[in-house]
N, C-alpha and C positions, 0 to 999 in steps of 0.2 A: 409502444411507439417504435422503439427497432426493430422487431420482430415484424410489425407491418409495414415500415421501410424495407427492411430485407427484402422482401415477395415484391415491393414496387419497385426497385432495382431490376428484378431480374430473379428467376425461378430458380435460381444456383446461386444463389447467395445466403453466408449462411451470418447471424447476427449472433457474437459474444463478448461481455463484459465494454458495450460502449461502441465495438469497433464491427464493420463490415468485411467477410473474406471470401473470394470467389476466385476460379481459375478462366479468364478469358483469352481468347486467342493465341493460349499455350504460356499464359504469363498469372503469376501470382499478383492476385491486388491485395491491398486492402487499403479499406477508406473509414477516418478520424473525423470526428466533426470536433471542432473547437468553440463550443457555446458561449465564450469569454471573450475571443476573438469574431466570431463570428465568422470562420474559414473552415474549409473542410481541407484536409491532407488526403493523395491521391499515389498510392506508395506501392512500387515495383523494388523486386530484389532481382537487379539484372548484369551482366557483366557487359561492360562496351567503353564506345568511344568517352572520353569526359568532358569532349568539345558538344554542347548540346545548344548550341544558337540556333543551328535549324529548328529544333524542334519548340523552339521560346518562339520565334517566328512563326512557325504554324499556328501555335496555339495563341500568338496577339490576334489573329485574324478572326478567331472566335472571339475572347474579351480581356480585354488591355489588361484586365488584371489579373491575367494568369499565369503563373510563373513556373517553370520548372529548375530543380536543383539537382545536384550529379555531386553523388559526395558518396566516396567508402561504398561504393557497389549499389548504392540506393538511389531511385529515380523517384522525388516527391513532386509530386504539382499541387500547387495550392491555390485555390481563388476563391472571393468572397463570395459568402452565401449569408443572406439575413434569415434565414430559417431553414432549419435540417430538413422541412417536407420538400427544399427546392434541389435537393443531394439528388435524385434519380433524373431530372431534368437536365442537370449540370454534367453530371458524369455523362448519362449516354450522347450527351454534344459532343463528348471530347475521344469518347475510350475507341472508338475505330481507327481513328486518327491517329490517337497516340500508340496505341500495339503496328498499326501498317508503321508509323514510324520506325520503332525500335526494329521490327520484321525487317523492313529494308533497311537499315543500318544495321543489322547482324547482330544487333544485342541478343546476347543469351541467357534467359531464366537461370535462376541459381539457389544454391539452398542455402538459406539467411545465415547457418552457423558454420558451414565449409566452404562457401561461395562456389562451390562445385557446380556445374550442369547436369544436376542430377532429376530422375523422377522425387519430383516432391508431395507432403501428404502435410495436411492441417493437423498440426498437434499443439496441446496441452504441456506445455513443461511446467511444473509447480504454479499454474495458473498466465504462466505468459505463454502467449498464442503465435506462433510463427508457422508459415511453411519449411517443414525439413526435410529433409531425403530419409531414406531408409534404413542408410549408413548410419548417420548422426544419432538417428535416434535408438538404432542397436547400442550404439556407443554409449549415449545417457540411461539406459534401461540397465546395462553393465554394469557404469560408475556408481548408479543408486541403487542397485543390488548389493555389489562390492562394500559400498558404503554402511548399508543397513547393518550387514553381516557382520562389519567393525563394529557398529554402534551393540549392535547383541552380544558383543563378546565383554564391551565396555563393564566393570560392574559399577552400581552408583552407591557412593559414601553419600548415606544420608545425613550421617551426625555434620559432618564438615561441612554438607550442603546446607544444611538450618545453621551453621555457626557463619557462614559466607552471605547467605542471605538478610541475615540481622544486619554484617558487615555493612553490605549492598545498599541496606537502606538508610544510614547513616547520613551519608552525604546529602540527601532527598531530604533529611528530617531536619538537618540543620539551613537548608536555603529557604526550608519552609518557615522556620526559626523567625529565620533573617526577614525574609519576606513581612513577616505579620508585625516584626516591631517596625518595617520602615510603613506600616497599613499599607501593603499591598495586597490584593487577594490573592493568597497563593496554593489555592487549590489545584493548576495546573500541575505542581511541581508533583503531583502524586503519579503524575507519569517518569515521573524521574525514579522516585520511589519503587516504581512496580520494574522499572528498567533493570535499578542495580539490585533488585530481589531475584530479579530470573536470571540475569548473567553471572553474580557471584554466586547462586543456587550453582549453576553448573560449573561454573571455573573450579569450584571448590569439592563440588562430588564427581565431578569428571564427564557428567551427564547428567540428565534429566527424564525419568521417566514418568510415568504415574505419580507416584509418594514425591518426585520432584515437583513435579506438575500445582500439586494441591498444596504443598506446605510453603511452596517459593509466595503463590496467590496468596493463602494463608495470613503469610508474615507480612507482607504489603501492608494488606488488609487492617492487618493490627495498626502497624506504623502508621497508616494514613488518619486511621481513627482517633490517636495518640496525638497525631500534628494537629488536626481538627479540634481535639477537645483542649489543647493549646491553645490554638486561635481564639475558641470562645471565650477563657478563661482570662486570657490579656486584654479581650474586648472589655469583660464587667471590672476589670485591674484597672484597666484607664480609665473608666467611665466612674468608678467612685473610689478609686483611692486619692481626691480630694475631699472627701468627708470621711473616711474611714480609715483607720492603722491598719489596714490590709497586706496580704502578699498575695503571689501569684496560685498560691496551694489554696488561699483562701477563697480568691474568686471562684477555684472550680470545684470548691464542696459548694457554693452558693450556686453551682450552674442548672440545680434542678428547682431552686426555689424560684427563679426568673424565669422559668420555662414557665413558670404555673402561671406567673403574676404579673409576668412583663411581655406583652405581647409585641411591641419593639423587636424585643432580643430572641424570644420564639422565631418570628419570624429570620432575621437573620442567623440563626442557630441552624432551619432549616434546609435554608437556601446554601449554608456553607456545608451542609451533609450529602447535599444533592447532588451538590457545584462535584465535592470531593468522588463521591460515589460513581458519577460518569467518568472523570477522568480516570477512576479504578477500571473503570469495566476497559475503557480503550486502551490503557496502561497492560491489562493483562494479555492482553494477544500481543504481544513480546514474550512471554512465559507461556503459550500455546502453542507460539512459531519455532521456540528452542525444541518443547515436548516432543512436536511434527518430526523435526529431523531427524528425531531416534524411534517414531515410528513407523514413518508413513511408507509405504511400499506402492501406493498407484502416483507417481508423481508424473508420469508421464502418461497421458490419456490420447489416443486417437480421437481425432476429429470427422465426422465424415462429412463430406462436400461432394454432392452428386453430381 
C-alpha cells in the first residue's frame, strides 16, 4: 500500500518505514499519515517568518480543517483524511499553494540537523530518516567512525559481564515474584528481565560484543524460565495446599505429573510459556541494540530521491 501511494502521489516520491519523502518546488516534504487520528501531517524543514496567519488563511479557503503550525523551524499542516488512499488528492490541492506561499515570503529550505540553507540529500541515520546537508552527514559518518574505533579498542570482561547480568536480572525476578503471589500475570515483566540482563551485561564488562551478545540472552532466558516454573509451581501450591502438607518445592516436582493428567493446568502451563517466551524475544532487542553500537559501521545510508 505505500509503495503504491508513493507512484500516486507523484513520480518522486520515495516511500520508507510509514512516511512519504520528496523534494518539490526546492523544498523538503514529508507526509505522516496518522491511522488513530485519522490526519495526515504535511511537514517542511524551512527558516522564515513565525507569523504564518496568511498562510492558515489561504489554506481555510481550501478546507476549514486545515491547519498549519510554525514551531522550531518546522512548517506542519495537518487536515483530516478518513482514508490514506485520499493523501494524493489532499496534498496535490494544497502543495502549489503552500511552496508559492513560503517562495513569496522568503522562507528558506534548511537541513533538519544545522537548520542551515544548505543542498540537502535523504538519509538514513540509524534508521531515522531526514533530509541533511552534506556537511552533517560528513560530520555523523566521523562521530560513528571515531566512535566504532573506541568501541574496538574497548576490551570486554566477560566474567564481570555474566556476574553483572545474573545481577541485572534480579530485580525482574523478584517483581515477577511479587506479581504471581498478588495472581497477576507477570509474564510481561520478562522484558524487565531481558533489560537489566543487557545493561548490567555491559555496565559491568565495559561492552558487549559477540560472547556479550549470547550470554546476556542466555541468562535472561534462564531467569525467565526460572520465574515461569515459579509461577506454575505457586499455581498447583494454591490449588491444593488445602488438601495436602505441601510446600512450594513440592508443587514443582508434582509439575510434570499435572502436565500428563491435568489438562486445566497443561493448558495454562502453556499459555504462561508462550506468554513468557514472546515478551523474551521483544525483551531481547535491547541486548541486540547495545551489541549494534559496538558493531555496526553503515549507520548512515544515502537515500536516493530522483
Amino acid at each position: 500500500m505505500g509503495k503504491k501511494l508513493a507512484k500516486e502521489l507523484g513520480d518522486n516520491y520515495k516511500y520508507y518505514y510509514g512516511a512519504y519523502y520528496t523534494k518539490y518546488n526546492g523544498y523538503d516534504i514529508t507526509i505522516k499519515y496518522d491511522y488513530a487520528s485519522l490526519l495526515y501531517n504535511l511537514t517542511f524543514n524551512v527558516n522564515g517568518n513565525e507569523n504564518i496567519d496568511a498562510l492558515n488563511k489561504l489554506l481555510s479557503k481550501k478546507d476549514d480543517y486545515l491547519v498549519a503550525k510554525y514551531k522550531n523551524n518546522i512548517l506542519t499542516i495537518t487536515q483530516a483524511c478518513d482514508h490514506s488512499k485520499d493523501i494524493p488528492k489532499l496534498i496535490n490541492n494544497i502543495l502549489d499553494d503552500t511552496t508559492k506561499y513560503l517562495k513569496d515570503n522568503k522562507y528558506k529550505n534548511i537541513c533538519k540537523l544545522c537548520s542551515k540553507n544548505e543542498k540537502t540529500s535523504l538519509v538514513s541515520i540509524d534508521d531515522n530518516i531526514n533530509y541533511v546537508c552534506d556537511k552533517c552527514i560528513k560530520n555523523i559518518e566521523k562521530s560513528y567512525q571515531k566512535e566504532l574505533e573506541q568501541h574496538k579498542k574497548i576490551k570486554e570482561n566477560i566474567p564481570l559481564g555474566i556476574v553483572g547480568s545474573i545481577v541485572g536480572c534480579i530485580p525482574g525476578l523478584l517483581l515477577w515474584i511479587l506479581l504471581t503471589y498478588l495472581m497477576i500475570n507477570p509474564s510481561v515483566i520478562a522484558l524487565i528481565i531481558m533489560f537489566g540482563s543487557a545493561y548490567f551485561y555491559r555496565y559491568m564488562a565495559k561492552s558487549m560484543k559477540l560472547p556479550g551478545l549470547i550470554l546476556s540472552v542466555l541468562i535472561g532466558f534462564i531467569f525467565i524460565i526460572i520465574a515461569n516454573e515459579f509461577t506454575n509451581s505457586y499455581t498447583l501450591y494454591n490449588e491444593y495446599i488445602s488438601q495436602y502438607n505441601i510446600g512450594l518445592f513440592d508443587a514443582y516436582k508434582a509439575i510434570p505429573y499435572y502436565l500428563q493428567t491435568n489438562e486445566v493446568f497443561r493448558h495454562s502451563y502453556n499459555q504462561n510459556i508462550i506468554l513468557s517466551i514472546m515478551f523474551f524475544v521483544f525483551g531481547s532487542f535491547t541486548n541486540i541494540g547495545i551489541f549494534r553500537r559496538y558493531i555496526a559501521t553503515n549507520k548512515v545510508k544515502n537515500l536516493e530521491v530522483k
